[in-house]
C-alpha positions in Angstrom: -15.3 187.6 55.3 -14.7 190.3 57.7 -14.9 190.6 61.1 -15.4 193.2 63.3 -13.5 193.7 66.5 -15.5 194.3 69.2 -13.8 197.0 72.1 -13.2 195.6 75.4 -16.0 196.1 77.6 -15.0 198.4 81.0 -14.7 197.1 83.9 -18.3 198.5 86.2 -17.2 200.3 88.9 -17.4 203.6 90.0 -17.9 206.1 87.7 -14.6 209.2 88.1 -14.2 212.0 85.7 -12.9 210.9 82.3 -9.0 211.2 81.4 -7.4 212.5 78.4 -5.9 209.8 75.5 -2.9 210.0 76.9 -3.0 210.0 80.7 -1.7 206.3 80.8 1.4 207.0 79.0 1.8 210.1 81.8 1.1 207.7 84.2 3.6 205.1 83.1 6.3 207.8 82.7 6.1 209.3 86.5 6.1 205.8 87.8 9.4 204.7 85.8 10.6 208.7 87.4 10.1 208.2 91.1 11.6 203.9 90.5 14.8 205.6 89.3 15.1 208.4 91.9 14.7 205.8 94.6 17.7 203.1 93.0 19.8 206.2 92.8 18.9 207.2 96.6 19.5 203.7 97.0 22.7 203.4 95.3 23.7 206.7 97.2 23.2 205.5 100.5 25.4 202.4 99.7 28.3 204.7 98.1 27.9 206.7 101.6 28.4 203.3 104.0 30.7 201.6 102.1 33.0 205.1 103.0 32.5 204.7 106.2 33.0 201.6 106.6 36.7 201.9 104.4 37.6 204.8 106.6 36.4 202.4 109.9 33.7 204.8 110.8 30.0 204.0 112.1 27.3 206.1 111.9 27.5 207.3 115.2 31.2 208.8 114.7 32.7 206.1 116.5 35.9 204.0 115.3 35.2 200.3 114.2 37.4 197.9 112.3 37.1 196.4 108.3 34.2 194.1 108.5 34.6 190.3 108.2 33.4 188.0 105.6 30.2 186.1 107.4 30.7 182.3 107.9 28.5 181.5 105.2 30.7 182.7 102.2 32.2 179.4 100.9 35.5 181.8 99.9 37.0 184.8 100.7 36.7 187.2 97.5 40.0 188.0 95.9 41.1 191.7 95.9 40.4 192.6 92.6 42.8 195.3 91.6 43.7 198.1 88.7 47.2 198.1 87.2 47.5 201.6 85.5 50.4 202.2 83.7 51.6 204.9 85.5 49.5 205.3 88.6 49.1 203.0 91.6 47.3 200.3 92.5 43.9 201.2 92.9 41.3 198.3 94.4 37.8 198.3 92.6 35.6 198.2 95.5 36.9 201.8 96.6 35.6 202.7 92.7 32.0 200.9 92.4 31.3 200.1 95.8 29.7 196.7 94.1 30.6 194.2 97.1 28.5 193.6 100.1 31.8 193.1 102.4 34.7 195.7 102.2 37.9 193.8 101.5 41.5 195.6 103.1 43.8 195.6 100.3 47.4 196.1 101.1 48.8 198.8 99.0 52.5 198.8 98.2 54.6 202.1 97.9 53.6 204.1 95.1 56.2 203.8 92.5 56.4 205.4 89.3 57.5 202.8 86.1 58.5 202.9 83.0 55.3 203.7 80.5 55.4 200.5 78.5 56.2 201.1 74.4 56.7 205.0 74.8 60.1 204.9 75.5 59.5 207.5 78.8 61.6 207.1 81.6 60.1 207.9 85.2 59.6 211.3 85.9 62.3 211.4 88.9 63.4 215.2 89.7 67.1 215.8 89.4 69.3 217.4 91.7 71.6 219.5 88.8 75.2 219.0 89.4 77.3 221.5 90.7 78.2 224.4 88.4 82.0 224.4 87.8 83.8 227.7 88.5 84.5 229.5 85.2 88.3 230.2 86.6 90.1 228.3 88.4 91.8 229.8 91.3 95.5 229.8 91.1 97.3 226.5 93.0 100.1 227.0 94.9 102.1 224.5 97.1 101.0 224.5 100.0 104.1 223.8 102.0 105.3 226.7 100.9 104.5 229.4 104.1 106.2 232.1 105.3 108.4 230.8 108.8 111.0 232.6 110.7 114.5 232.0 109.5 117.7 231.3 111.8 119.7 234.2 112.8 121.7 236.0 115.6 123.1 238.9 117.1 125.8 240.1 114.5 128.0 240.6 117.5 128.4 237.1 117.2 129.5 237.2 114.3 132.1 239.6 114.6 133.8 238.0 117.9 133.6 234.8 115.7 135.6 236.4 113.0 138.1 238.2 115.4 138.7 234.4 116.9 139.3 233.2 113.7 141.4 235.7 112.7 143.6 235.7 115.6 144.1 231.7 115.5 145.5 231.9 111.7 147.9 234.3 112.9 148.8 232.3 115.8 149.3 229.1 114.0 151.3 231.1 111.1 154.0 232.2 114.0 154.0 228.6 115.3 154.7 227.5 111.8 157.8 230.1 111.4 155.8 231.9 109.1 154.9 235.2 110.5 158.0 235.8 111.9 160.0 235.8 108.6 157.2 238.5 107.5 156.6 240.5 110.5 160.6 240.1 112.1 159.2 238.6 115.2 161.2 236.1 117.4 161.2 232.6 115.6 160.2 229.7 118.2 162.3 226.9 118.9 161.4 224.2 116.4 159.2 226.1 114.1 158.1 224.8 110.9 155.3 224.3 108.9 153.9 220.6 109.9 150.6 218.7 109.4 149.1 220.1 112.7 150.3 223.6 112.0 148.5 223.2 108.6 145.1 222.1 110.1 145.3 224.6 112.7 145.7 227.5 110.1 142.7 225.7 107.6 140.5 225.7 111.1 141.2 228.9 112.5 140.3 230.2 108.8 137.1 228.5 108.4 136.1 229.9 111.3 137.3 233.4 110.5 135.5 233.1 107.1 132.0 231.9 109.3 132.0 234.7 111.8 132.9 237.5 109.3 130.9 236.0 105.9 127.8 235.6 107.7 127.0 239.6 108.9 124.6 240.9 107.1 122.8 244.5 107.5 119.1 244.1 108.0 117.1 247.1 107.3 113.2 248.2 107.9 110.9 247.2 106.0 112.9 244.6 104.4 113.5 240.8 104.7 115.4 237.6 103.7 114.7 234.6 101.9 116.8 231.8 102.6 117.3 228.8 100.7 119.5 225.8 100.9 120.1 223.9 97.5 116.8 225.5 96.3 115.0 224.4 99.1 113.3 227.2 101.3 114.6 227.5 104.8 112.9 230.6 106.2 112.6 234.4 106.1 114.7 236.9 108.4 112.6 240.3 109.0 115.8 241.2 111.4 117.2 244.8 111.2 120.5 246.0 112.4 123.7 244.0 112.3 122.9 239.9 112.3 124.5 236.9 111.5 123.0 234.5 109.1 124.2 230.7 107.9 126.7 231.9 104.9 125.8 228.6 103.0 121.8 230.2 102.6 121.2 232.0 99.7 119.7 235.3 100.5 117.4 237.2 98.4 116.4 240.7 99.4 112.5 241.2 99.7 110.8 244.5 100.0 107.9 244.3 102.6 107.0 247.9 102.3 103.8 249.4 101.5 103.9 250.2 98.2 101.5 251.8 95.3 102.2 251.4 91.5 100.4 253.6 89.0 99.6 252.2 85.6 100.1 253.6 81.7 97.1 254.3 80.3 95.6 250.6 79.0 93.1 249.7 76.5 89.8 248.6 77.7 86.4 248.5 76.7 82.9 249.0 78.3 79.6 246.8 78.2 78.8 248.7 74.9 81.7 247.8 73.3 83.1 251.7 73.5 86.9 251.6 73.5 88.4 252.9 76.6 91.9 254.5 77.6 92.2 253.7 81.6 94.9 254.6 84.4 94.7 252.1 88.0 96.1 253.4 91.0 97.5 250.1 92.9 98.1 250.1 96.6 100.1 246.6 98.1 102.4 244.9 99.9 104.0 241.4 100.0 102.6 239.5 103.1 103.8 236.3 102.5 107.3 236.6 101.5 108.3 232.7 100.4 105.3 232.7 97.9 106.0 236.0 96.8 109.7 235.6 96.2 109.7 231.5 95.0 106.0 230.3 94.2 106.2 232.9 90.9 109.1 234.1 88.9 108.3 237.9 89.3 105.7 238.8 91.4 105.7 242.6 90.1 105.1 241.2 86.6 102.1 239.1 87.7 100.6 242.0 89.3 100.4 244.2 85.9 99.2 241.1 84.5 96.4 240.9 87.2 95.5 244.5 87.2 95.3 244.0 83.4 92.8 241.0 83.5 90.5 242.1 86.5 90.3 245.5 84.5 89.0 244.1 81.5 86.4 241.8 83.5 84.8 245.0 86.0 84.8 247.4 83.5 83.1 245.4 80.4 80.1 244.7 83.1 79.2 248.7 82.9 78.7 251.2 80.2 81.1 254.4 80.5 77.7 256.5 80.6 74.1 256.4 80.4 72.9 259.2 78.1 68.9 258.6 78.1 68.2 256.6 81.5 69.2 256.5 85.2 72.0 253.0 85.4 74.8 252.6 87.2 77.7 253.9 84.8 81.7 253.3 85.1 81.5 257.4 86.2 80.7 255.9 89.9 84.6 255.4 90.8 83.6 254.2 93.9 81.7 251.0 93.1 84.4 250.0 90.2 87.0 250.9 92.7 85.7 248.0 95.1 85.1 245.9 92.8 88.3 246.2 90.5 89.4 245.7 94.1 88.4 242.6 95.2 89.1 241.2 91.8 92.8 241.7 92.2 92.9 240.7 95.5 91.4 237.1 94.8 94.0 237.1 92.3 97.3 238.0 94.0 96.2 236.3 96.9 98.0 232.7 96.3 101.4 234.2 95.3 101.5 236.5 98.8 100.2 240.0 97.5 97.9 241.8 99.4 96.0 244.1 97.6 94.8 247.2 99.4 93.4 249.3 97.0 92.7 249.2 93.2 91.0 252.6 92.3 90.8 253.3 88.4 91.9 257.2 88.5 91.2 258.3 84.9 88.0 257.2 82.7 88.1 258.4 79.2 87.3 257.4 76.0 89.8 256.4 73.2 90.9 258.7 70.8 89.4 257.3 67.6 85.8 257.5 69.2 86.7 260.2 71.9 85.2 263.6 69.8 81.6 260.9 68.7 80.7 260.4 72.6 81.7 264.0 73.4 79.1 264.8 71.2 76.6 262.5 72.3 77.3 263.6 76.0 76.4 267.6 74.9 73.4 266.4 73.1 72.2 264.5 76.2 73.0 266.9 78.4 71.0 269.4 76.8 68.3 267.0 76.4 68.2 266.7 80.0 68.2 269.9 80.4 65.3 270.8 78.2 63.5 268.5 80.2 64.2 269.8 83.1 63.3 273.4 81.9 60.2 272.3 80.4 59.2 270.2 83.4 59.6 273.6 85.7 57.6 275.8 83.3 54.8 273.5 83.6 54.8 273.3 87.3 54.6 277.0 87.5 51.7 277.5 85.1 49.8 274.9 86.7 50.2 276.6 90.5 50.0 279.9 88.6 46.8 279.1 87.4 45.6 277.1 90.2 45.7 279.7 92.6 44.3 282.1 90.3 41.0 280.3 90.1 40.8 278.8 93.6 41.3 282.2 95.1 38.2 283.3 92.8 40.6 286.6 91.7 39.3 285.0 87.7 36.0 283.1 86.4 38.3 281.5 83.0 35.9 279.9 80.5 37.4 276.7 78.2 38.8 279.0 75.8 40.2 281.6 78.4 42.0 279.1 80.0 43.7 277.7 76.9 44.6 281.4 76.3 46.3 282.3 80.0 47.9 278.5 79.5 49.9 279.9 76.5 50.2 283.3 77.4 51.6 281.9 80.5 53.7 279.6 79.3 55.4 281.4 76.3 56.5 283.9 78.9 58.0 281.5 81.5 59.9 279.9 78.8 60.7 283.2 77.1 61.9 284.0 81.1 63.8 280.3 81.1 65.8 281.0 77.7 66.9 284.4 79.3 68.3 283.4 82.4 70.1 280.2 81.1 71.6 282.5 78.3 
């Protein structure tokens, strides 16, 4: 049996202009529009108070404190909190702004941990530990100073010696000595007792004082004392003085002096082998180190010129061919260098170093006739350049003028013509005058 259903009858009312099949569905689809565009207005205007009220703003501008939970909550919500793994703490309600009542949260010093099962430590910056110097600066003793030594007038000296001398011969006469020698009166009861004997031993000892200790100072020496290897001054006296004759002297030359070098091996930063002569200009300043702090302090100062050579000139290239760099032929900047070098170096034994200027630059002999050859065929590179460079300047201003002035009208192919003819002949003109 089949039945037939019936459409719903329309409700009377008044009668509007008929809509399209699918109007409802339009309908239905603008409402469910504007409902979302108001709960995300909504939800906006919740995001934007619950900033303020974090950051204890109003909406007038004016400071107010966290809100309080209302009587009525039967407990106070927990802080709910993040734990990243290698951020901070960070409480929900600042990230979905889903509570009615902002909760303070106190927030501990950010720290960064350990990332759990990776094995990473924090990322903690480093200070990097002092570099240590690549030579150690020589170490001497530091006791070990120049000081004045003790010494007098040599006069003294002399008058000491003249006592001494007269007080042997006195005591020789009272022994009955010197008269047997001399045939001089003999004294009643002379002979040769105990205090005849310590009179002769004293009056020598002193004879042997006063005339052992003169010693000739002259300028621009000095004296190094020392008593059982122990240092006990320096004497920079000249003339006639009288120094302690149990002090071992040793003569020290204070002078300014200069020492000129054989020709040594070397190389530049290239690797070029290199035959070089140093001009040295010194002087001891500190005599004690100088004399006892190294064995021979003229030895150590070949040694130094030899090493602070080989360090300032393998920083340099003997010559640039092709480019514009600082070379080894600037004497001047090697000079002070090579200069400071050796004067760091000689410092601790008591050297001062004045100068250090390298006098002669030239090549070994094994590679000496290659780089002479290298140097003409740069030079006359250079100098092509240069010549080319000018013969292009002066057809450009030759033609420049030419056309400016309005003396010529040139055409494209003219111009390519007078450029040649021009230049063959300023060229031609070059190779002349260089010839």
């Amino acid at each position: 049996m089949r039945t037939t259903m019936e459409p719903p009858e329309r409700a009377e009312g008044p009668e509007g202009p008929e809509l399209p099949p699918d109007a409802d569905a339009d309908a239905d689809d603008g409402d469910r529009d504007a409902d979302r565009d108001r709960d995300r207005d909504r939800d906006r205007d919740r995001d934007r108070d619950g900033a303020r009220t974090c950051r204890g703003e109003s909406g007038g501008g004016r400071d107010v404190a966290f809100a309080e939970p209302g009587p009525e909550a039967s407990a106070v919500r927990a802080a709910r909190v993040i734990h990243g793994e290698a951020t901070t703490e960070i409480p929900v309600h600042l990230l979905f702004r889903d509570g009615p009542d902002p909760v303070s949260v106190p927030l501990p010093p950010t720290v960064v941990g350990r990332r759990w099962g990776s094995g990473e430590l924090p990322r903690v910056p480093q200070r990097m530990p002092p570099r240590p110097a690549s030579r150690p600066a020589p170490v001497v003793d530091p006791d070990l100073v120049e000081s004045p030594g003790r010494a007098v007038p040599g006069t003294v000296g002399v008058l000491g010696g003249l006592a001494g001398a007269a007080g042997v011969s006195a005591s020789l006469w009272w022994g009955g000595v010197l008269p047997q020698i001399a045939a001089l009166p003999v004294p009643s009861g002379a002979h040769l007792g105990p205090l005849q004997w310590a009179a002769v031993v004293g009056s020598g000892t002193l004879a042997l004082f006063g005339l052992g200790g003169l010693a000739r100072g002259r300028t621009g020496g000095a004296w190094v004392l020392t008593l059982f290897g122990r240092y006990r001054g320096t004497v920079r006296r000249t003339g006639l003085a009288w120094v302690n004759p149990l002090l071992l002297r040793r003569r020290c030359d204070v002078r300014l002096r200069h020492w000129r070098s054989e020709p040594m091996p070397a190389v530049d930063a290239n690797g070029v082998a290199l035959r070089v002569v140093v001009l040295v200009v010194w002087r001891i300043k500190d005599t004690a180190r100088a004399v006892l702090a190294v064995e021979d302090h003229q030895q150590y100062l070949r040694e130094c010129v030899d090493a602070a050579m080989a360090r300032v000139l393998s920083q340099l290239p003997a010559d640039a061919f092709h480019q514009d760099a600082p070379t080894l032929r600037n004497a001047e900047v090697v000079g002070d260098a090579l200069t400071r070098q050796l004067a760091a170096d000689a410092a601790p034994v008591g050297i001062e170093v004045f100068s250090a200027q390298p006098t002669r630059i030239e090549y070994a002999p094994e590679v000496a006739a290659a780089m002479q050859r290298r140097r003409i065929a740069a030079l006359d590179a250079q100098h092509r350049d240069s010549v080319l460079t000018s013969v292009v300047d002066s057809v450009e201003e030759t033609v420049t003028r030419l056309t400016t002035r309005g003396l010529v009208e040139l055409d494209d192919y003219e111009r390519k013509a007078l450029v040649k003819d021009l230049t063959v002949a300023f060229c031609t003109g070059r190779g002349s005058d260089a010839s």
